[in-house]
Backbone bond lengths (Angstrom), bond angles and torsions (degrees), N, CA, C in turn:
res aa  C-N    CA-C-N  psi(-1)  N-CA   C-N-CA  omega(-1)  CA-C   N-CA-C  phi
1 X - - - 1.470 - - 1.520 109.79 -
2 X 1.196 126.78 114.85 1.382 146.68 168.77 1.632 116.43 -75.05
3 X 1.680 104.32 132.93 1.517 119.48 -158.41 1.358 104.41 -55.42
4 X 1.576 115.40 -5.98 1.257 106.04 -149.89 2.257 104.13 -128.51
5 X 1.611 102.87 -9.56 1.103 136.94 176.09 1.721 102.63 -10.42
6 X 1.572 154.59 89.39 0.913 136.02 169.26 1.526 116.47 112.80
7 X 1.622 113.09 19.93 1.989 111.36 -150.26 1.671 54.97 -136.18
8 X 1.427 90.84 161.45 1.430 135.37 169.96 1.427 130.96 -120.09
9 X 1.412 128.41 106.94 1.216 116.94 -157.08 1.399 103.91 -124.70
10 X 1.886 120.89 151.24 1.203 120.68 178.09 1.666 96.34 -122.13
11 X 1.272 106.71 109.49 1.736 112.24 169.16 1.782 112.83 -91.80
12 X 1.274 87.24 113.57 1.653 104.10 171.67 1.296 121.81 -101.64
13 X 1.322 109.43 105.91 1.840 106.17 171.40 1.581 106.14 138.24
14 X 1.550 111.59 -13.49 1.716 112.04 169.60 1.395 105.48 -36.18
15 X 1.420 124.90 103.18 1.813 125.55 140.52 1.173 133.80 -105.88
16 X 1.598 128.05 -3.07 1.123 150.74 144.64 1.752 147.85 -155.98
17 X 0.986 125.65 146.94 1.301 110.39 178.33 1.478 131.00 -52.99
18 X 1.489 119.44 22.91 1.340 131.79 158.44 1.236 135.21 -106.23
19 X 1.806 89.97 -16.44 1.815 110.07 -176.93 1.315 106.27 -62.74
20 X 1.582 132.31 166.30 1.160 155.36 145.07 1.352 110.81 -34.15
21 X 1.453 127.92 -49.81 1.250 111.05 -159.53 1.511 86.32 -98.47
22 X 1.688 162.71 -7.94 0.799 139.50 172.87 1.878 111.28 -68.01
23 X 1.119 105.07 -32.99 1.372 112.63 160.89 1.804 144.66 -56.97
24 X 1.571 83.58 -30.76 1.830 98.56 156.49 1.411 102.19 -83.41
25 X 1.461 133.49 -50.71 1.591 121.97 -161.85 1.752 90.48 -48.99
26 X 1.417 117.81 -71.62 1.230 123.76 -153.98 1.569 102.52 -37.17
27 X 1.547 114.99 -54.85 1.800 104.14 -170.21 1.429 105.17 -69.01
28 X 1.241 131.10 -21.50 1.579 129.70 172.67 1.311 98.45 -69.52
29 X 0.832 141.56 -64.31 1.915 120.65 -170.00 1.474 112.53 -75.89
30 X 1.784 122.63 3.54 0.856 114.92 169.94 1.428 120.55 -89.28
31 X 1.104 88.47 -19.26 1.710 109.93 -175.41 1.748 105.90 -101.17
32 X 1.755 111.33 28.67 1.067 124.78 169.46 1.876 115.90 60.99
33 X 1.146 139.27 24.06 1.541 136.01 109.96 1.161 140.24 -0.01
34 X 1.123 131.54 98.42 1.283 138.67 172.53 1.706 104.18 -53.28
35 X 1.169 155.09 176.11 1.267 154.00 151.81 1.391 133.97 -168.13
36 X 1.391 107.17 149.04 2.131 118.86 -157.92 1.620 68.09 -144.17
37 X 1.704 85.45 152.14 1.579 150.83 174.25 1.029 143.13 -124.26
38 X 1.754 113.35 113.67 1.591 95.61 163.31 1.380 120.50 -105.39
39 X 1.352 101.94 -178.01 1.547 101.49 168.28 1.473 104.06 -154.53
40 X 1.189 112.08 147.00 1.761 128.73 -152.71 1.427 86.46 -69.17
41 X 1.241 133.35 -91.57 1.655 132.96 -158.75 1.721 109.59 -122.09
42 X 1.236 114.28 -173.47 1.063 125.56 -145.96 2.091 91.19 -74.11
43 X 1.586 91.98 -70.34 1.565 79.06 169.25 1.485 147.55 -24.98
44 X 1.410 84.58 -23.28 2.075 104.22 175.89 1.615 101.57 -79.12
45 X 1.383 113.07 -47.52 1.475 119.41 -160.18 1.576 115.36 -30.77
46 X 1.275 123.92 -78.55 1.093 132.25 148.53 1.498 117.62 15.03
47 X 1.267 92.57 -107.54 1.787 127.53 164.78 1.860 95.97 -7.74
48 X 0.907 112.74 -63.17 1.636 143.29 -150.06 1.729 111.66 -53.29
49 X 2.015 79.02 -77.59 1.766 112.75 167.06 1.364 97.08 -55.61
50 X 0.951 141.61 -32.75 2.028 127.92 168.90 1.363 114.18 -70.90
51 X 1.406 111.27 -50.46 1.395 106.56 157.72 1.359 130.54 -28.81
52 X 1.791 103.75 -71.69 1.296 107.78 172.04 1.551 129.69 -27.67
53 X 1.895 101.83 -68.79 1.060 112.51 -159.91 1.536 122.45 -61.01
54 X 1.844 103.63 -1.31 1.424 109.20 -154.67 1.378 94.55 -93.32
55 X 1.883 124.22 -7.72 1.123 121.55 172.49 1.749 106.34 -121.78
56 X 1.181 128.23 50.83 1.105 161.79 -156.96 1.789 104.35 2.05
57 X 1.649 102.41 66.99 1.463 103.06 175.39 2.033 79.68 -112.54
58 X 1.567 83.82 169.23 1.775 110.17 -174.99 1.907 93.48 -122.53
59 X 1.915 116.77 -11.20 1.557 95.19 -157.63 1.711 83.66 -117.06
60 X 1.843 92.56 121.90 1.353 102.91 172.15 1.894 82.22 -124.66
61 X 1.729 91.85 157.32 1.630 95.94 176.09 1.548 116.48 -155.86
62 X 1.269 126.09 148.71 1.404 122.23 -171.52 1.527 115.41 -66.43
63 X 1.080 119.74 111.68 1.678 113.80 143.96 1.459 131.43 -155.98
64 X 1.380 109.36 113.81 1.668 110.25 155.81 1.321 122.33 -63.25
65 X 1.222 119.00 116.22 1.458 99.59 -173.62 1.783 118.67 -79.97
66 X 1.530 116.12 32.73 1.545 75.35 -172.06 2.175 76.61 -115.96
67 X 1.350 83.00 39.20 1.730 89.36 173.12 1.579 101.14 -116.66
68 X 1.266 108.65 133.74 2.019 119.93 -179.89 1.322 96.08 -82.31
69 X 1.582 125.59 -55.08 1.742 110.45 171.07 1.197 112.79 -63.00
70 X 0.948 143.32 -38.32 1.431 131.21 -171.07 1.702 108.86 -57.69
71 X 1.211 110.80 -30.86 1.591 125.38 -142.76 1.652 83.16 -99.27
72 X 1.262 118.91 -58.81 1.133 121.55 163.70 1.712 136.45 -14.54
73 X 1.409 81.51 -68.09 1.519 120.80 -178.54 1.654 100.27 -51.98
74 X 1.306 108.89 -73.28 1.755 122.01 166.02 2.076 97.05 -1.92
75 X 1.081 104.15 -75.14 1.137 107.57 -151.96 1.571 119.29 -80.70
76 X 1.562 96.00 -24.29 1.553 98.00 177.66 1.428 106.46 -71.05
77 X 1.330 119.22 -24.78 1.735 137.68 170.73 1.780 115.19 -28.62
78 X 1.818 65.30 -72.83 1.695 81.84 173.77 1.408 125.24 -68.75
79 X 0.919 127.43 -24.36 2.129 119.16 155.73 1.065 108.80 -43.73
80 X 1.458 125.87 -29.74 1.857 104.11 168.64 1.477 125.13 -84.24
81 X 1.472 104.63 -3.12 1.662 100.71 164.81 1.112 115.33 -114.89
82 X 1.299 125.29 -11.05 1.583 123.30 -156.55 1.531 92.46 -136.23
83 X 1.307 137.51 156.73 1.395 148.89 133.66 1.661 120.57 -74.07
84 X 1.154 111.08 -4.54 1.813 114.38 -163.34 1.393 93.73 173.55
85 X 1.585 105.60 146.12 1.314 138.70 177.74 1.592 113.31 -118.48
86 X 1.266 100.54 124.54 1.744 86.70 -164.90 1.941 105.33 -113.73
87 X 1.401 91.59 -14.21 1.903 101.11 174.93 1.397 113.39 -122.81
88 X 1.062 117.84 172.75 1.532 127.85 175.19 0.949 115.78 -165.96
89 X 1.960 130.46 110.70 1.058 134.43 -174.77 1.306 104.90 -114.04
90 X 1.403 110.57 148.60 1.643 121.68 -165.42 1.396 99.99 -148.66
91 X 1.720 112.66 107.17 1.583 131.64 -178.97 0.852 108.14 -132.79
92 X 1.440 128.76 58.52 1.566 152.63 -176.17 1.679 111.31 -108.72
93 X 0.993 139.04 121.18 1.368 158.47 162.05 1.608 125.61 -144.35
94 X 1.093 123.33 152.95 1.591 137.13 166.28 1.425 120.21 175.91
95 X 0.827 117.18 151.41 1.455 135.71 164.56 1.573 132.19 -139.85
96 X 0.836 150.89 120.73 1.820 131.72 -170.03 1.246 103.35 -60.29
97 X 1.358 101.97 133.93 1.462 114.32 179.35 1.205 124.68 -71.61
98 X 1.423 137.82 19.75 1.403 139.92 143.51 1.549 108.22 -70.56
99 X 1.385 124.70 -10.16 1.411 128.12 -165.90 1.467 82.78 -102.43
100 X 1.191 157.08 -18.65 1.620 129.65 -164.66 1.986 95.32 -112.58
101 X 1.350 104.60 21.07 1.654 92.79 173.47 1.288 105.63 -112.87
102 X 1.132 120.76 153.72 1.530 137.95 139.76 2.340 90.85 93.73
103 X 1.067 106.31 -138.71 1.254 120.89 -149.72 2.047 83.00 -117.32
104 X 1.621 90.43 138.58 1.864 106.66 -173.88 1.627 104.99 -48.49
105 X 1.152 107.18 -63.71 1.748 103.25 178.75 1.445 132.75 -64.25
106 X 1.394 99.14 7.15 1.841 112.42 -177.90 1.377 84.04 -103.23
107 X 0.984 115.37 -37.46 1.905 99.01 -164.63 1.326 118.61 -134.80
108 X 1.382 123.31 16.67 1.816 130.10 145.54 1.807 106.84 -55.69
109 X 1.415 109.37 125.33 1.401 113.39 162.17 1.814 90.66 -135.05
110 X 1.642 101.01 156.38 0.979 101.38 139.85 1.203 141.35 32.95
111 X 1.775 91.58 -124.88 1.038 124.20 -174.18 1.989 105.77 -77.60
112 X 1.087 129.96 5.05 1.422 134.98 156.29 1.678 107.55 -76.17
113 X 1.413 118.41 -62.21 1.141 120.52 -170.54 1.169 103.14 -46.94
114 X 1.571 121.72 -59.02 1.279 116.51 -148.23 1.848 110.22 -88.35
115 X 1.627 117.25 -3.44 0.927 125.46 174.85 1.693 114.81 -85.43
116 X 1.279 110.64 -6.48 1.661 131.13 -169.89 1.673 99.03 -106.87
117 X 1.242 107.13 -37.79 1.572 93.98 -176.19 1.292 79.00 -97.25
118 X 1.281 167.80 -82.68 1.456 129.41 -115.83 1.873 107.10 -77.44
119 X 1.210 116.49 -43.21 1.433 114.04 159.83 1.561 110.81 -43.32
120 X 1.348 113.49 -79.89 1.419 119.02 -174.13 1.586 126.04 -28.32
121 X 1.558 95.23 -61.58 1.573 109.66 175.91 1.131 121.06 -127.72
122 X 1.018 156.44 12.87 1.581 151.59 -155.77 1.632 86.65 -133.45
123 X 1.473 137.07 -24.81 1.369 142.06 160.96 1.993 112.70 -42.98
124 X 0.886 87.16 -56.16 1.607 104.59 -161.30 1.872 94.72 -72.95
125 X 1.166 103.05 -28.00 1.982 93.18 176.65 1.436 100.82 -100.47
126 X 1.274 125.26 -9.52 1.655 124.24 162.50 1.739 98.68 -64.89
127 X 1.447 100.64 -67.20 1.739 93.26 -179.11 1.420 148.82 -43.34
128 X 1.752 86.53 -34.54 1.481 110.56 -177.59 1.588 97.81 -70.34
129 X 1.331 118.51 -62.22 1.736 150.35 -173.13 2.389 82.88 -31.42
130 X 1.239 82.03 -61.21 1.838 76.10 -159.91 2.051 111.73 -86.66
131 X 1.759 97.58 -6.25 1.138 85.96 161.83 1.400 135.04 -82.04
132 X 1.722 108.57 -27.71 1.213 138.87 -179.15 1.626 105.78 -29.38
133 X 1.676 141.19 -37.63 1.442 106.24 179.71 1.654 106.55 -107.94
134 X 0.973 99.94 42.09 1.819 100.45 -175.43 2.363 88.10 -130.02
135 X 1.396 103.67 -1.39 1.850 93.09 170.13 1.184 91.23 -128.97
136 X 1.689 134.96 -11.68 2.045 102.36 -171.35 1.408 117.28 -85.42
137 X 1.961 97.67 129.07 1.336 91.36 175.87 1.519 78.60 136.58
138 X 1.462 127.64 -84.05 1.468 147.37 142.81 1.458 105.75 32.80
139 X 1.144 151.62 -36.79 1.980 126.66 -133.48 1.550 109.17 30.89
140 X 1.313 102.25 49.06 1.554 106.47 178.02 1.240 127.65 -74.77
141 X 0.955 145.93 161.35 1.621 158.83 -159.53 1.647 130.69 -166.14
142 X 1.871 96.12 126.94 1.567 85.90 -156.17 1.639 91.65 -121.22
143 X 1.301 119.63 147.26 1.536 104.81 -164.97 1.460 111.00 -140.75
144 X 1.403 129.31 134.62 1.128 125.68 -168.35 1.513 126.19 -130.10
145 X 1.307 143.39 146.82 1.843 121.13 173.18 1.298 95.42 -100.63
146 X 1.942 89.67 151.62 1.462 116.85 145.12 1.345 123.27 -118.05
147 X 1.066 108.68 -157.06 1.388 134.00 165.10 1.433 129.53 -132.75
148 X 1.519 121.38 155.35 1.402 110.80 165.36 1.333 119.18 -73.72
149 X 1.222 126.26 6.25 1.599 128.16 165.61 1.137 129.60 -65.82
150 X 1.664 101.14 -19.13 1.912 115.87 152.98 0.870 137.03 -51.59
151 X 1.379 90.39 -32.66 1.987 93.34 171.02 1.349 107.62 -164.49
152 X 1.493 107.59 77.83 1.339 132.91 -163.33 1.539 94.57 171.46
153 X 1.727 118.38 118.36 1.144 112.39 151.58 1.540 137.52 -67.12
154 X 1.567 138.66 76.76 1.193 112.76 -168.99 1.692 125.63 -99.65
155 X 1.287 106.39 174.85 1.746 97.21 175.63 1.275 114.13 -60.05
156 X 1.735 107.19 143.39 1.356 125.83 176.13 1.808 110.19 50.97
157 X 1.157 113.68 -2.21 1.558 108.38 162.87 1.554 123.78 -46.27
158 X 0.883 91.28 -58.84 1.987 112.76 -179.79 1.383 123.87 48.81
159 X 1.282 113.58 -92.42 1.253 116.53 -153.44 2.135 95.48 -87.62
160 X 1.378 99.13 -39.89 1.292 107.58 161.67 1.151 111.37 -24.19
161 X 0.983 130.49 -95.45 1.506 159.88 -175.66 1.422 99.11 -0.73
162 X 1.854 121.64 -79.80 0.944 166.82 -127.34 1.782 84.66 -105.71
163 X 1.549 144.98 -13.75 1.003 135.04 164.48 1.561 95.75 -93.39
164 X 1.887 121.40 -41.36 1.373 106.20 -150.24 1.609 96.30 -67.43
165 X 1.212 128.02 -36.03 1.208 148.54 158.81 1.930 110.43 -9.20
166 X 1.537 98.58 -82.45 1.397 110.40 165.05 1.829 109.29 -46.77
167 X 1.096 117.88 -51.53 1.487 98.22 165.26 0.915 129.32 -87.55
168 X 1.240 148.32 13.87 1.306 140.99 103.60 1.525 124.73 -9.67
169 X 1.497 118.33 -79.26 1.304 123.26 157.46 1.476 115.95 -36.06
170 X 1.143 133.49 -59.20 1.699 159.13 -162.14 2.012 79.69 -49.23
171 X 1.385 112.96 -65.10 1.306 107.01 -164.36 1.769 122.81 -64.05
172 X 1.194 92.06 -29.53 1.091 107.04 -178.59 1.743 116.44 -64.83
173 X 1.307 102.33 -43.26 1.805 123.02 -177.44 1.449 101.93 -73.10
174 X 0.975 131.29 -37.67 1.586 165.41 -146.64 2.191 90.03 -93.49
175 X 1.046 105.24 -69.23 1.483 114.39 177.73 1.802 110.52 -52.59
176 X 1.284 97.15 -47.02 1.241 108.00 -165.62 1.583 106.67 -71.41
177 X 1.236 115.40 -54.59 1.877 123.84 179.21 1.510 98.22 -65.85
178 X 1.827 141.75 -47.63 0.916 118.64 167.75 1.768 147.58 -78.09
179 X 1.207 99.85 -8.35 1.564 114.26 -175.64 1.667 114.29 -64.30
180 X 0.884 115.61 -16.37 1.679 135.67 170.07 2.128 99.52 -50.03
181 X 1.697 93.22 -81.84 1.360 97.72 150.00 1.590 162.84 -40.55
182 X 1.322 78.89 -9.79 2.079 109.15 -178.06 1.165 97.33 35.76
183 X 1.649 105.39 77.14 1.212 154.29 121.24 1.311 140.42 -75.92
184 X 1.316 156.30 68.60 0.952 163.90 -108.59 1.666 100.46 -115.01
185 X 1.373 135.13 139.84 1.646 124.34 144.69 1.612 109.58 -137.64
186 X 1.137 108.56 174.27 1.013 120.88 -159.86 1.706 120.48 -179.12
187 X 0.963 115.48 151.60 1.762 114.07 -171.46 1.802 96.13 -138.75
188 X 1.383 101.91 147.47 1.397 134.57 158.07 1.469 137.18 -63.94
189 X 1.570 150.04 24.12 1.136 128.77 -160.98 1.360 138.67 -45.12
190 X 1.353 135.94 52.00 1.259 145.36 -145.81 1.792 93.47 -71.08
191 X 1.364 95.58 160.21 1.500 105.68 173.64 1.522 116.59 -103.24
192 X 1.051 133.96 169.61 1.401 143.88 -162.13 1.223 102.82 -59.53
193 X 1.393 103.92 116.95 1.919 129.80 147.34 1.237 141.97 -136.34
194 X 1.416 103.37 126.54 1.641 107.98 -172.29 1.253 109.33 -44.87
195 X 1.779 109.17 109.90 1.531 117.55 -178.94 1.518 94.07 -138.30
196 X 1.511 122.97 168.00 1.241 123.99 174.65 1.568 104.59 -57.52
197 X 1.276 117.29 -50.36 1.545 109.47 -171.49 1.387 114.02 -53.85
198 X 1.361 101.83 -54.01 1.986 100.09 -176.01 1.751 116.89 -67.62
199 X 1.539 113.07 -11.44 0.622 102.82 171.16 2.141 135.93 -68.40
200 X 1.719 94.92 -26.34 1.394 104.12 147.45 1.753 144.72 -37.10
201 X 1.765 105.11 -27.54 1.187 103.88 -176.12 1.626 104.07 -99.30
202 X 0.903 97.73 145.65 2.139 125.35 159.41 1.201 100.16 -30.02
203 X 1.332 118.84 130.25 1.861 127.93 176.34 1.499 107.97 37.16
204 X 1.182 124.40 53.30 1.426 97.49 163.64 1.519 122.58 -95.16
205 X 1.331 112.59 -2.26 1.269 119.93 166.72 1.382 106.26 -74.19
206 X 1.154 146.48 -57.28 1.031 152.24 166.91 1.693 113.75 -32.06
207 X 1.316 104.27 -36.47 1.542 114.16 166.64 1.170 132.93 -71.20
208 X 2.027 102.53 -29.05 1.553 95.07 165.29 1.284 119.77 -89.52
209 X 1.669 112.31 -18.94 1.626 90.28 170.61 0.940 139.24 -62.63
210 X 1.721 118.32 -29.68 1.251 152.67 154.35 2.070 101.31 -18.24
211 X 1.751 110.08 -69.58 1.571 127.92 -175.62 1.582 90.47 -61.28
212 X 1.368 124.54 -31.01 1.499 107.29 -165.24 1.549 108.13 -77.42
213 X 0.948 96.32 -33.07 2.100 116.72 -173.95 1.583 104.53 -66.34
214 X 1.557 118.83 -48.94 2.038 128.27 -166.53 1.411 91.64 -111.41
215 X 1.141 142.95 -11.26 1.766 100.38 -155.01 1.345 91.22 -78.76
216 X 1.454 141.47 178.40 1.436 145.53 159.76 1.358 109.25 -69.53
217 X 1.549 129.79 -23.52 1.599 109.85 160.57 1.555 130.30 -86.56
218 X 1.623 104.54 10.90 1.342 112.34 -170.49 1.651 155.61 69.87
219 X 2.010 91.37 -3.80 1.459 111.23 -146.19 2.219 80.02 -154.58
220 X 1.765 82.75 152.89 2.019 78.40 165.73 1.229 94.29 -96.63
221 X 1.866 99.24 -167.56 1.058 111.07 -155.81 1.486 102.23 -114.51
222 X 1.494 121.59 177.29 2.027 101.87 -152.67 2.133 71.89 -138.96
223 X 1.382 84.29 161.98 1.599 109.16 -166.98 1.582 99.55 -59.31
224 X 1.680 124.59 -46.31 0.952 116.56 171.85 1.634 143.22 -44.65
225 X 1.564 91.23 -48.54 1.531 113.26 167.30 1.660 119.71 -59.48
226 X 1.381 109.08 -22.18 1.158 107.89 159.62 1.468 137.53 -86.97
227 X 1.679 109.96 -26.19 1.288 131.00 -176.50 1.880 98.90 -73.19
228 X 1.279 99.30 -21.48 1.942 107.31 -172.77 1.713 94.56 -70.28
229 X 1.615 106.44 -55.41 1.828 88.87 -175.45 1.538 108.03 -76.22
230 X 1.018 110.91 -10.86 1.410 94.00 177.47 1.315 137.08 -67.78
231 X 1.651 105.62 -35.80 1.592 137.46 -176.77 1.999 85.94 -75.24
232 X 1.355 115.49 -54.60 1.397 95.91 160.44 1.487 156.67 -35.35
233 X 1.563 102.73 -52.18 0.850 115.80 166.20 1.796 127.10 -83.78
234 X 1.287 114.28 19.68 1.310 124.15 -175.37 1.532 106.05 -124.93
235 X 1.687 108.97 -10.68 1.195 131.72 -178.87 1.669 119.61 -75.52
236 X 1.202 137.12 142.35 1.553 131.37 179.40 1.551 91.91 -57.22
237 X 1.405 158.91 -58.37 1.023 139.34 -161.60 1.465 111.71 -57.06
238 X 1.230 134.21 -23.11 1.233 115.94 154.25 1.651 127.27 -97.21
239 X 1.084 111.37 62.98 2.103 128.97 -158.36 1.864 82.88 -85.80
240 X 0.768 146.49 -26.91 1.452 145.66 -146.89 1.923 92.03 -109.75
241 X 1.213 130.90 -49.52 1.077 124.55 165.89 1.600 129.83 -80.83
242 X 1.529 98.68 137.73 1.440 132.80 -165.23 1.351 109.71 -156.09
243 X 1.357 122.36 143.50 1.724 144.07 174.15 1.255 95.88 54.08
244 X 1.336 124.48 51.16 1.947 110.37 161.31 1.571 88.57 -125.92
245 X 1.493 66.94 160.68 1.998 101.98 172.93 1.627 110.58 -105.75
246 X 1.185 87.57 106.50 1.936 88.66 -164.46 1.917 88.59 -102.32
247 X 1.345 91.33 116.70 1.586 117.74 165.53 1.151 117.83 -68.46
248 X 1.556 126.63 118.63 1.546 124.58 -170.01 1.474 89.20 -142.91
249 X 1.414 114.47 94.73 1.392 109.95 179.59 2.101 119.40 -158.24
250 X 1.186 88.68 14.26 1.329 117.17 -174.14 1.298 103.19 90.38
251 X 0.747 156.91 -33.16 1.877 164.15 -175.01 1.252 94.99 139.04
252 X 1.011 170.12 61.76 1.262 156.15 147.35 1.487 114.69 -67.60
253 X 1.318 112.96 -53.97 1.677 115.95 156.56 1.474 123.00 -30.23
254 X 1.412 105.39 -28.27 1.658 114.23 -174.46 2.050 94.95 -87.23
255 X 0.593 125.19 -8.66 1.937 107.27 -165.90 1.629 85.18 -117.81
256 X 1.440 89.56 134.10 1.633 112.56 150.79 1.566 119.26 -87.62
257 X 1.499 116.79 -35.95 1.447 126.93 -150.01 1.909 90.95 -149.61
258 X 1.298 101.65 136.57 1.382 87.82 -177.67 1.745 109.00 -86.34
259 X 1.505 118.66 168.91 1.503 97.04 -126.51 1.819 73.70 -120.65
């Protein structure tokens, strides 16, 4: 019997078999999950429906999120396969990549900030906002990543940072307005892995050797190991947790000084 035996999950943000969230789907259908997909545009589609099928879902569906019909749409979709949604995964980030170089005040504009938080975070309370009557009632669970760049200044992070930050908060506000409903949220801080996204920022290789050299387990952390607390934490054994930032990064969060 799998932690997850009978829950229904919608993973948002699959773009490759290296990403983070392809690594939660996998322990969710291992841990017996039903599972649906989106994928941002047509070029993704493809990509996606292989994804899917490799964990034997048939429901892939359109959404960009910084579209309200689109986002919308997502869910009215799913009433023709599902009656209830019992998870919600959210592996959504961006920023333009002139925003992840050099030093925060050389390269904050505008129109970066506000294009980083509405993707970044203002996504995940659009999702939650229109998933909300397809999980209340549920032991539902809504789940999101960060980073330690939320609350940690690092190089070339920037404008990032200062969104993962806002979702940070986002989960927290998010926990609080839904838990009435037994609704659950919650976010991920995973530590650095070669994924297409991180691969965008300035030294981040340099950053994981850095986690491989101090963290207290010596080594980073791999998509699976993260997809394990996640399928956990979306799981009834964690029914009591809501609004934390669960750190999955070998300890690295734990050292100031390497020890």
């Amino acid at each position: 019997m799998g932690l997850l035996d009978g829950k229904r999950a919608l993973i948002v943000g699959v773009a490759s078999d290296r990403s983070i969230a392809w690594g939660i789907a996998r322990a969710m259908r291992r841990e017996g999950a039903q599972l649906a997909f989106t994928y941002q545009n047509e070029k993704l589609r493809t990509r996606v429906e292989g994804f899917a099928a490799e964990l034997d879902s048939a429901i892939t569906l359109p959404c960009e999120v910084t579209s309200e019909e689109q986002i919308n749409s997502v869910f009215e979709q799913l009433k023709n396969h599902w009656n209830g949604l019992d998870i919600l995964v959210h592996s959504i980030a961006f920023a333009p990549r002139g925003q992840l170089e050099g030093t925060y005040m050389d390269a904050v504009t505008r129109e970066g900030f506000m294009t980083a938080h509405e993707i970044s975070s203002y996504s995940f309370s659009a999702l939650g906002k229109a998933a909300r009557p397809l999980m209340r009632g549920r032991k539902a669970a809504m789940l999101t990543l960060s980073y330690i760049g939320a609350v940690r200044a690092m190089p070339n992070y920037n404008v990032m940072g200062v969104a993962k930050a806002s979702l940070e908060a986002n989960v927290r506000y998010m926990a609080a307005s839904l838990g009435p409903e037994g609704i659950r949220v919650n976010a991920i801080s995973a530590g650095p892995i070669r994924t297409l996204a991180s691969s965008g920022i300035s030294g981040m290789r340099d950053f994981l050797t850095l986690v491989e050299q101090v963290s207290p387990l010596r080594r980073n952390v791999t998509i699976d190991e993260v997809g394990n607390v996640a399928a956990f934490l979306c799981s009834d054994y964690a029914s009591a947790v809501t609004g934390e930032i669960t750190y999955v990064d070998c300890g690295y969060n734990a050292i100031g000084l390497s020890c």
